[in-house]
N, C-alpha and C positions, 0 to 999 in steps of 0.2 A: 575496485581493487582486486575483482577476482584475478585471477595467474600472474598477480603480481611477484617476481621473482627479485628477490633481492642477491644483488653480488652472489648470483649461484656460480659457480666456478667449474662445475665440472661439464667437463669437453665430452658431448655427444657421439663422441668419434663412437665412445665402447657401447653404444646402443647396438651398434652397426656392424662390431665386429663381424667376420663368416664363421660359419659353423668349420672351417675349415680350424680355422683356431681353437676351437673346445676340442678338437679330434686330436691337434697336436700335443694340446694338456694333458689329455688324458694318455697317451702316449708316455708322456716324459711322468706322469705319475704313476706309471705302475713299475717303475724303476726302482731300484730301493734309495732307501730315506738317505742312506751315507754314501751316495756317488759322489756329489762332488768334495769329500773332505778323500786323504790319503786315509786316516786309519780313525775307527770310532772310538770316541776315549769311554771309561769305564762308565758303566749304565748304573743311574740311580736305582733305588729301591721304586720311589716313587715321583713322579712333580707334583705340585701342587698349584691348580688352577682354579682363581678366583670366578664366581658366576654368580649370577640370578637365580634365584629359586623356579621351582616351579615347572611348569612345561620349557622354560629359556631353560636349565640343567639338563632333566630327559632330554631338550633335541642335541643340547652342544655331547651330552653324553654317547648317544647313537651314533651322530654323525661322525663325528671326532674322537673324542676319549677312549670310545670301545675299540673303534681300529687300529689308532696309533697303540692302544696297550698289544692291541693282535700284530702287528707287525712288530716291533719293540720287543714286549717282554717288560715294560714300564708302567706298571699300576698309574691309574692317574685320580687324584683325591681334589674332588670340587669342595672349596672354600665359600660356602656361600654368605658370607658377611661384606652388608653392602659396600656399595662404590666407593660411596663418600666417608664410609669407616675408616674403610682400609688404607686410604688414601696416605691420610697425615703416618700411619705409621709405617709404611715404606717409604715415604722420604724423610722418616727418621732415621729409618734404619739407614738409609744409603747415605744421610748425613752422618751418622756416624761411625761408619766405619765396622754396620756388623750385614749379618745375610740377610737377605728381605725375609720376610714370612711366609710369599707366596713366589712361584719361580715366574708365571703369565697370570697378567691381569685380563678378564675381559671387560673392557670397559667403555661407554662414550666415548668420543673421538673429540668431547670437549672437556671433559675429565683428562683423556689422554694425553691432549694437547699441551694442559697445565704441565703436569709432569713430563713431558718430552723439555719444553721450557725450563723447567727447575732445572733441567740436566739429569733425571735422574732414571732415565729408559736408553738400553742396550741400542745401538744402530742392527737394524734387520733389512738393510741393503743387500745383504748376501744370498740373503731366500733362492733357491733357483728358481721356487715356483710362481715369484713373484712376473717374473717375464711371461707368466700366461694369464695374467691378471689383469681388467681394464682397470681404466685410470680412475674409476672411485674407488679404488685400494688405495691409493695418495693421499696421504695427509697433504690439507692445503696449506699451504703459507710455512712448511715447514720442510728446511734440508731434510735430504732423503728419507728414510725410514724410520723413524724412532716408533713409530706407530706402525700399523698398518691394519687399516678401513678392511671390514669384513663383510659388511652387509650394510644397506637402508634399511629405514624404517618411514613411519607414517604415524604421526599422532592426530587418529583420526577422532571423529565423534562417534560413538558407539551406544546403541541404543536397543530399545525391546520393543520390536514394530509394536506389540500389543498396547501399547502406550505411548503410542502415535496412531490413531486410527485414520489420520487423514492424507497418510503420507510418510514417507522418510523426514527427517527435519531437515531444513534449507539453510539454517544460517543458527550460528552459536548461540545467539540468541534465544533460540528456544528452552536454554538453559534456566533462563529466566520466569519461564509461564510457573505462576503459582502454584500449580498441582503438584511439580516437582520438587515441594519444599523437602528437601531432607533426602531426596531421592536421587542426588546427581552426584558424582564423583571427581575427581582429582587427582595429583599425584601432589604430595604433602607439601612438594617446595615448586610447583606450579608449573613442573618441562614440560614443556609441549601446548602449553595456553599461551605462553605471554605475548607469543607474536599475532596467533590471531585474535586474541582479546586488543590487539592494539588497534585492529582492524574495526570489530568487533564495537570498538567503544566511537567508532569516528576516526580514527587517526589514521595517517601513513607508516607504512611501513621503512619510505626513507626516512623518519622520523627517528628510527631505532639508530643508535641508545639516545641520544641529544633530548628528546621529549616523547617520555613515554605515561605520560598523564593519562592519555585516553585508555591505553591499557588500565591502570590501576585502579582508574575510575567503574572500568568494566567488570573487573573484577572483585572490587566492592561492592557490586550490584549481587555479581553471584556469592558474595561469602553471607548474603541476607539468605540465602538457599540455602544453608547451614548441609556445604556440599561432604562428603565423606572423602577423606585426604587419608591416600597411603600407597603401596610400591607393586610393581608388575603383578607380584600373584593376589595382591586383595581386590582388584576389578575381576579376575576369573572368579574369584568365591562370591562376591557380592550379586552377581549376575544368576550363577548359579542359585543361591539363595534367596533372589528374589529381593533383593535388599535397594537396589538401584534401576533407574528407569534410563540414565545416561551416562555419558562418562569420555573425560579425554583421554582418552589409554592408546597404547600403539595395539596396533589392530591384533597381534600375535596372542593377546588378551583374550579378548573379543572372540575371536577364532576358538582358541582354548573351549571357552566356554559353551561355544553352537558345537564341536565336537564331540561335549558331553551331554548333547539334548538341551541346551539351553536356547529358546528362539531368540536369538541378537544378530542384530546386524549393522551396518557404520558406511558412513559416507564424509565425502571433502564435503564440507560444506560453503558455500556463496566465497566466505572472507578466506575461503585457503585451510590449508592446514602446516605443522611443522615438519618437512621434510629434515633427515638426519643421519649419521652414522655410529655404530660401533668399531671397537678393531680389540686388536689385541697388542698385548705390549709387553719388554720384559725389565722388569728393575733391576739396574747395576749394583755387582756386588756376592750374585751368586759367584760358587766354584767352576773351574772352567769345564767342567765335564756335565753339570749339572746345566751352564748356560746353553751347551751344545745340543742336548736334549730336550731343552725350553725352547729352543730353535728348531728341532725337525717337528715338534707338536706345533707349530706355527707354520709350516709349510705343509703338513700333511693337512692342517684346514684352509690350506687353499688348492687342496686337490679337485678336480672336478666331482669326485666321488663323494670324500667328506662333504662338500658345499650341498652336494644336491639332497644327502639326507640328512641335517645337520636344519637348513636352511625349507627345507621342506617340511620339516616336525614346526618352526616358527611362521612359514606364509610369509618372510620375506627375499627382496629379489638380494642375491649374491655380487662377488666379483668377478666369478670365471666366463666367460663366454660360454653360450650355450646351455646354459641353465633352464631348465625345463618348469616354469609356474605350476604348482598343483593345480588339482584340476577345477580346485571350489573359488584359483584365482585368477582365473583367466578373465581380462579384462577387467581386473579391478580395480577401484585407485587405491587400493592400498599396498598395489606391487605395480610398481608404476614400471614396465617397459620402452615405454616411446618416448619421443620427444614432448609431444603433446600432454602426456602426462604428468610430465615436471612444472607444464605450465598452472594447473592448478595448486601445485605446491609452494610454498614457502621456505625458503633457505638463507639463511643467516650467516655471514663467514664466521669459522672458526673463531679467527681474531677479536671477532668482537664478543662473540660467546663470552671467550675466555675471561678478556677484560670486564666483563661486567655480567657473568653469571651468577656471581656470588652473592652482586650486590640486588640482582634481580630475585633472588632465592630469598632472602631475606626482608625484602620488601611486599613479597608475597606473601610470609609467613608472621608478619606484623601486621596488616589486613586480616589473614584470618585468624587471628590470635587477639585482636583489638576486640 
């Protein structure tokens, strides 16, 4: 089953772009933010943009936040209450008829997808900088823009060599060896396990969603590991603190943590791992001056400039051509550049995400709560 790819969708072409293209981005970015409107409508005090704690805030704040405030003149206040909080109450808000809470979500692109679906995200077809963006900025399986894809990610295996003396670990299984009772990690509602635990447990990945037994069954094996479940920033501390010997985290984690002298380190192992995207998005219902400004803070992070500091504080690979890996990832799989490196990933369509993530979340969280 290794580079087993399911309905990956995205066209290779933007491996390939020229560098010729990142020169032109960069070019049309140093333009200012209100070229293509006639005249700029009155400037908020501040937006308000939804984020991740932790080192995922610090980088979107460097890359992003702090220079659109310097060009703008627009304070910009991160919301850090999670994804799935915030969720239900901006499509309340837009079902009812009042102003969201936050102007740009940053969020999953399978979160995103739901609410592009509900109807309840602004079209961002207009971006100018979207024309210098390859095509994993595309939301799949969806008219134009209601999203738009900002970076991959990688939910790899991450581990403390010192607690592997024999090697890096090869296959998810190793999550299982009894030493690590108490010592392994998660994320609370199971993203980023349940494809390769399907693998993991015996199963096929065309199998997903139709018959996904061998997952749950594999993952029952690990909930006897009485594993530690919670969200992007408690695999940096638990690492740090010496608290964990493994962990499925996106490598941005993992990273974190060897940055502040922690020795960890993460590999795809044998069954794959969960290839993925984030993006940003804006809920219907802001004032129109306030949308318009939610709009140029979404284009100025698809500057070539914003992406490469923004996207450099996290260690993943961006949308703009030309994008330069840090230097601790070069050739890594957890920034996958090439064709060849997609093949040890794992990618699930949007669609099916959608439809059946919730029920995936829940059935994970019934297992370890049994």
């Amino acid at each position: 089953m290794t580079g087993k790819l399911l309905t990956f969708e995205l066209n290779r072409r933007w491996l390939l772009q020229s560098a010729a293209a990142a020169g032109a981005a960069a070019g049309l970015s140093s333009l200012p933010l209100s070229r293509a409107f006639a005249q700029e409508p009155e400037k908020p005090k501040e937006i308000i943009v939804r984020a991740w704690g932790g080192s995922w805030v610090d980088s979107l704040k460097a890359g992003v936040s702090d220079s659109f405030t310097a060009k703008t003149g627009i304070a910009v206040r991160h919301d850090l209450t999670e994804d799935n909080e915030i969720q239900p109450k901006v499509w309340a808000a837009v079902a009812q008829g009042r102003v969201p809470p936050i102007h740009i979500n940053w969020d999953t692109t399978t979160n995103a997808t739901k609410s592009a679906l509900r109807g309840v995200t602004e079209d961002l077809s207009d971006l100018p900088n979207l024309k210098n963006t390859t095509e994993l900025a595309k939301p799949v399986g969806l008219d134009g823009y209601p999203i738009v894809n900002t970076y991959g990610y990688v939910y790899v295996l991450a581990y403390r060599p010192e607690a592997f003396p024999d090697g890096p670990p090869k296959s998810w299984k190793a999550l299982l060896e009894p030493k690590f009772k108490g010592r392994i990690a998660l994320y609370n509602d199971g993203i980023g396990f349940h494809f390769p635990a399907q693998v993991a447990g015996g199963g096929k990945l065309e199998d997903i969603p139709g018959n996904m037994q061998p997952a749950w069954d594999f993952i029952a094996e690990v909930k006897k590991q009485q594993p530690l479940l919670g969200e992007d920033p408690d695999f940096t501390t638990w690492f740090q603190k010496g608290e964990i010997d493994a962990a499925c985290t996106i490598s941005t984690n993992a990273r974190e943590a060897k940055k502040n002298g922690i020795d960890v380190a993460w590999v795809v192992p044998e069954e794959g791992a969960k290839f993925d995207t984030d993006g940003l998005w804006i809920p219907k219902g802001l004032p129109e001056n306030e949308l318009y400004w939610a709009k140029q803070y979404i284009d100025h992070a698809l500057t070539p400039e914003a992406q490469q500091v923004w996207l450099d504080g996290l260690g993943l690979p961006g949308v703009v051509p030309g994008l330069k890996p840090p230097a601790d990832l070069v050739d890594d799989p957890s920034y996958p550049t090439k064709a060849a490196d997609f093949d040890k990933l794992i990618r699930i369509s949007s669609k099916i995400q959608v439809e059946n993530e919730s029920d995936w979340f829940g059935k994970f969280k019934a297992i370890m709560q049994g």
